[in-house]
N, C-alpha and C positions, 0 to 999 in steps of 0.2 A: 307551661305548655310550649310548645316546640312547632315551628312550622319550616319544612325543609322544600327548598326551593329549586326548580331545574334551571342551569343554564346553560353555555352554549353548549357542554355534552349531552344534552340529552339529544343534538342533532347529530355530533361526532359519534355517539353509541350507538345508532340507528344498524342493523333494523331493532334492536334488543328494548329502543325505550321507545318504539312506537303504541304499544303498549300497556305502557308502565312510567310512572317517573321515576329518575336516575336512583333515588334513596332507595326505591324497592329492588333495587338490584340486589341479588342474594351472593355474597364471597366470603369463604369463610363458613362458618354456621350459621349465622343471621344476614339479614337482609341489612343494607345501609343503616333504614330507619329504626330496625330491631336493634340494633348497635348503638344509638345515640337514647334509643329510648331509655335502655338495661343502667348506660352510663349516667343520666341524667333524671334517672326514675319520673320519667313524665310521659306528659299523652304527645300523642308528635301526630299533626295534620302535614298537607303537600301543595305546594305551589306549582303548577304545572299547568300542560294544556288544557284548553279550554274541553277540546271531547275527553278525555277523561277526567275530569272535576268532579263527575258523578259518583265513579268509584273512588276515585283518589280525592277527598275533598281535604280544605282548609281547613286549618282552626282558630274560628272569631276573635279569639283574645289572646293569639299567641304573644308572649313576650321575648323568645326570642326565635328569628331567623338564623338556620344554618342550610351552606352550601350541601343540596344532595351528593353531590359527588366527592367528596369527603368523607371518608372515616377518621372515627377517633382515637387520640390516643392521649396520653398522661397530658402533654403539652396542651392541646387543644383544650384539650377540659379545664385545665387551670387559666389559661387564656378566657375563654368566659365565663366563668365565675367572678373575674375582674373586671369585666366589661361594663360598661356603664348604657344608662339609656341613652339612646342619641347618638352612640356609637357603634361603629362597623369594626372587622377585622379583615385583615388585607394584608395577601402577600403577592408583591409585582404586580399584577392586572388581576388578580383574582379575588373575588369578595366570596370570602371564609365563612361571615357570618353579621350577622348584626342583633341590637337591639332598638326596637325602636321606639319615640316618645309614647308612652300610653294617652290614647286617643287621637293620635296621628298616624295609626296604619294605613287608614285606606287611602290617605293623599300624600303617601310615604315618600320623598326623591331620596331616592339611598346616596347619593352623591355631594347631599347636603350635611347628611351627616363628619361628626370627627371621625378620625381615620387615625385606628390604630393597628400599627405594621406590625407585621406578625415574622421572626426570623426563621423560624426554627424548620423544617421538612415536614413532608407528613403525606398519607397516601390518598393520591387521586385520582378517579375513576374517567377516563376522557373517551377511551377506545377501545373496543368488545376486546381487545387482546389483553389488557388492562387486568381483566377480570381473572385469568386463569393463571399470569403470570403474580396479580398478589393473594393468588387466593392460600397460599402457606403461611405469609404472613399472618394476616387474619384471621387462617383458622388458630393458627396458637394462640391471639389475641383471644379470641370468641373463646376459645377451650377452658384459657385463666378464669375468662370472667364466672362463666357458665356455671364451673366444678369448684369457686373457690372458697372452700370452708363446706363441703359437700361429700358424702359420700357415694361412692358410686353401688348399684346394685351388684351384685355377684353372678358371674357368669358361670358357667356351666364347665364341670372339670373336664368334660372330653376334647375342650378345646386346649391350643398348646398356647402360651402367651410368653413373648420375647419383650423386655421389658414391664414397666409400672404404669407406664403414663396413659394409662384406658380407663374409660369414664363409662359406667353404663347407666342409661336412665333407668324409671322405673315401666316394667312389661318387655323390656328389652331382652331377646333371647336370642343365643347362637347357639350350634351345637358341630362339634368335630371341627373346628377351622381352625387355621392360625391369623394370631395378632402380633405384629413386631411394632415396638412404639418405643425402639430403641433410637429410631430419626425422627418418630415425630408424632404429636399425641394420637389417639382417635376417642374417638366419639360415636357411642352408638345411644340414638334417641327414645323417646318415648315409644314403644310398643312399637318399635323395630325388630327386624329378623334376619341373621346370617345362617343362612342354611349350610346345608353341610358339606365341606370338602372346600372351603373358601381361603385362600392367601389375602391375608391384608396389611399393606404397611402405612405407618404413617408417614405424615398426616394425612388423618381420613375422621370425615365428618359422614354418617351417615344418619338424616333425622327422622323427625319421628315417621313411623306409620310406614315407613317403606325397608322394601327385602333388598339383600344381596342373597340370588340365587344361588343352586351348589355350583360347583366350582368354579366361581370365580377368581378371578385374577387380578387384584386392585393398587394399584401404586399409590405412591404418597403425591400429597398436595393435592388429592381429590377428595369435592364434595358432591353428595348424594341427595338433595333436596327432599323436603316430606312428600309422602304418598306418591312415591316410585318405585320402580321393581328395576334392576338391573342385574344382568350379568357377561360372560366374559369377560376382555380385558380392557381396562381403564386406567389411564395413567392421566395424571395433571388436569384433569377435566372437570366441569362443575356443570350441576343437575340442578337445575332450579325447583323442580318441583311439580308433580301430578303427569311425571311423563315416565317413558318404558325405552327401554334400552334392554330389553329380556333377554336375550341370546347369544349367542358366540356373536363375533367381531372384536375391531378393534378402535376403542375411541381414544382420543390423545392430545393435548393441550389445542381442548378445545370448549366452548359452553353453549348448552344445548337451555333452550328456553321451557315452558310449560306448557303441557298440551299438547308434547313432541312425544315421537312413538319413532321407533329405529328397526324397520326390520330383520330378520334371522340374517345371520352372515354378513350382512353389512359393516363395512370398515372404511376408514378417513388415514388419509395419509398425513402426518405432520413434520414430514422433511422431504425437501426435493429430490432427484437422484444428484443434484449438481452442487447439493450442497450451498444454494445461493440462499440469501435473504426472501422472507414468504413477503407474499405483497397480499392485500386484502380490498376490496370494492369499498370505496366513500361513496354513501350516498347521496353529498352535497357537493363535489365535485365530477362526481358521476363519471370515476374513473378509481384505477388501481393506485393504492398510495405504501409505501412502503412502511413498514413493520420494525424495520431492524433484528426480526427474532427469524435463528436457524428452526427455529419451531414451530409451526404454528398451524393447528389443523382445521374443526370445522365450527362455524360459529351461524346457530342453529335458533330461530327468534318461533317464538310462540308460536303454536297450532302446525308448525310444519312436521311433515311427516317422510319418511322415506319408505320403499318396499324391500321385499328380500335381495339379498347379493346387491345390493348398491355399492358404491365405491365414488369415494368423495375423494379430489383434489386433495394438496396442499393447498390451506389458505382458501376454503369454500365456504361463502355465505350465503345460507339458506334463509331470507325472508319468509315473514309472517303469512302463517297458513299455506307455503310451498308444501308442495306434493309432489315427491320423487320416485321415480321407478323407471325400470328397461333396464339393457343390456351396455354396456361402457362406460365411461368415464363422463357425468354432465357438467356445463361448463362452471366456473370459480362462483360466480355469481347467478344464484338462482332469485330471481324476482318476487317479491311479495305475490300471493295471487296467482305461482306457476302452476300448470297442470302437464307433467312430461317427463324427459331425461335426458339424457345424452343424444336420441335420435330427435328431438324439439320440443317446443313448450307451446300448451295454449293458455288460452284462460281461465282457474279455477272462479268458475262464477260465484259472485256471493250468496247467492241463496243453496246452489249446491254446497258450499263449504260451509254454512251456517247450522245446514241440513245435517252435515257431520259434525260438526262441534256442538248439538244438540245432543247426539248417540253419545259422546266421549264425556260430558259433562255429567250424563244419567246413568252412565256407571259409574260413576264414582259419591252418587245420591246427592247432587249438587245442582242447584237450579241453574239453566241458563236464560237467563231474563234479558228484557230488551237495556240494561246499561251496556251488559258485554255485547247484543248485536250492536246496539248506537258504535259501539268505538271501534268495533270490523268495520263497520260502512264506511266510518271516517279514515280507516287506514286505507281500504279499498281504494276510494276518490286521490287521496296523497299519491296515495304508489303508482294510480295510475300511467303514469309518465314512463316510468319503469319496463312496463310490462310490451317492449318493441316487437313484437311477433308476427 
């Protein structure tokens, strides 16, 4: 048993792990923790904030700790298997992972433990831009694991297929679209739908239970999270999950959270006119910090929502449970809690936005109970600092 722990990115990831702890981040087809579970066939609890314990809890007798923000790969995994108890793994200032003395967890000092240096690279998750730039790697990762020694279901002859490298679960149906997976696998999941008239190249993960509408237009190195609906055009972006992006627009190396809805015609820009470096909002600097990527579009944290014809910046982040709509250009950083757009923002009160993530939860026949109100209330009070109007 496995217990994955947040450190200091789950504050560099903000607003995306206000939320959530770091593991549940979804790149690739699986989520962190889905990745280390499938690798290490085990049950995997979370170390994290105190308000979310509820949902994210611990597991009592894990034997080993590993960093949420960490994926795996061949190296890591042979690294601990060798591990011993009593010992950590460590590369420069960052603790990888550990094991620790059985019946010494809960007066654990990681510090006291041996320390074995780890040389080798490997990918870690610190900053929302993090996510979309390795989400190609990991989707190949996730795809090997996924399909290997597996047959995939048979699709439908109306569609055209360029390349081999396509996996289809089982319920999974497209009809009249093309797949090119000549650059990069895809993946279509469990009692998924590509409706008709659709371009897709990989890499493209789309999971289970969620549509690509007709004709869409979907570039490689994008994922589609379970139980969503998308369409128009997508390039480099990743859908965590139970959100809608239905209509024309254009999204683009950017990652949109759960419980996020994109109105008709809305688009994000992910290149300056100048051609300069995108800069992005720190929430713990509470200021713009630079990126290094010509790229970089909108990065969009749970329950936020936009209205029709919106149009997002280079480099705009959308906090939890933001509500977007009017006429122009709103600024880079939208506040946790905003009610507004481009012409100002007020307060989206918490019981008005509880009131609608109640409606959003019951279509989709899913309780929304007082864990998920407990952890709005508690993002509500954090952010409030934020919220200068």
């Amino acid at each position: 048993m496995i217990n994955l722990f947040d450190d200091i990115a789950s504050r560099s990831l903000r607003p995306l792990t206000f939320t959530r702890p770091v593991a549940d981040l979804r790149l690739g087809i699986l989520t962190i923790a889905e990745k280390w579970q499938h690798h290490l066939n085990a049950d995997f609890g979370f170390v994290t904030e105190e308000y979310l314990a509820a949902k994210y809890p611990p597991l009592g007798h894990a034997d080993l700790y590993i960093n949420g923000s960490i994926c795996p790969d061949e190296g890591l995994l042979e690294a601990f298997s060798v591990l011993k108890a009593g010992e950590s793994l460590m590369k420069n200032e960052v603790l990888i992972g550990y094991k620790p003395v059985p019946g010494e967890t809960s007066q654990l000092d990681v510090n006291q433990l041996r320390v074995t240096t780890y040389a080798r690279d490997f990918i870690r998750i610190s900053v929302p831009e993090d996510i979309f730039r390795h989400n190609d790697t990991e989707l190949r990762k996730d795809f090997a694991l996924l399909t290997k020694g597996r047959t995939s279901q048979q699709l439908s002859s109306t569609n055209t297929f360029l390349g081999d490298d396509i996996f289809a679960e089982e319920g999974a149906t497209a009809e009249c679209s093309t797949f090119n997976s000549l650059k990069g696998p895809i993946y279509i999941g469990r009692n998924s739908q590509v409706w008709e008239g659709c371009h897709i190249r990989g890499s493209f993960a789309l999971c289970h239970d969620s549509q690509v509408k007709m004709g869409a237009k979907i570039y490689g190195q994008t994922t589609i999270g379970p139980c969503s609906r998308v369409g128009g055009e997508i390039n480099n972006a990743v859908i965590w999950g139970y959100s809608s992006k239905g209509h024309e627009g254009y999204l683009g190396n950017s990652v949109m959270g759960q419980w996020c809805n994109i109105g008709a015609d809305s688009n994000n820009s992910n290149l300056k006119n100048n051609y300069a470096d995108v800069k992005l909002w720190d929430y713990e600097t509470e200021s713009f910090r630079e990126t290094g990527l010509q790229f970089c579009g909108l990065i969009m944290a749970d329950h936020a929502k936009c209205g029709i014809n919106t149009m997002f910046n280079t480099g705009t982040v959308a906090g939890v449970s933001a509500n977007i709509f009017g006429a122009g250009f709103p600024r880079n950083f939208i506040p946790d809690f905003a009610w507004g757009g481009a012409h100002g923002f007020d307060v989206y009160h918490l019981d008005k936005m509880i009131e609608t993530a109640g409606k959003v939860f019951e279509r989709r026949n899913i309780v929304f109970d007082n864990i998920e109100k407990d952890i709005l209330a508690a993002i509500f009070e954090i952010t409030r600092t934020y919220r200068r109007f």
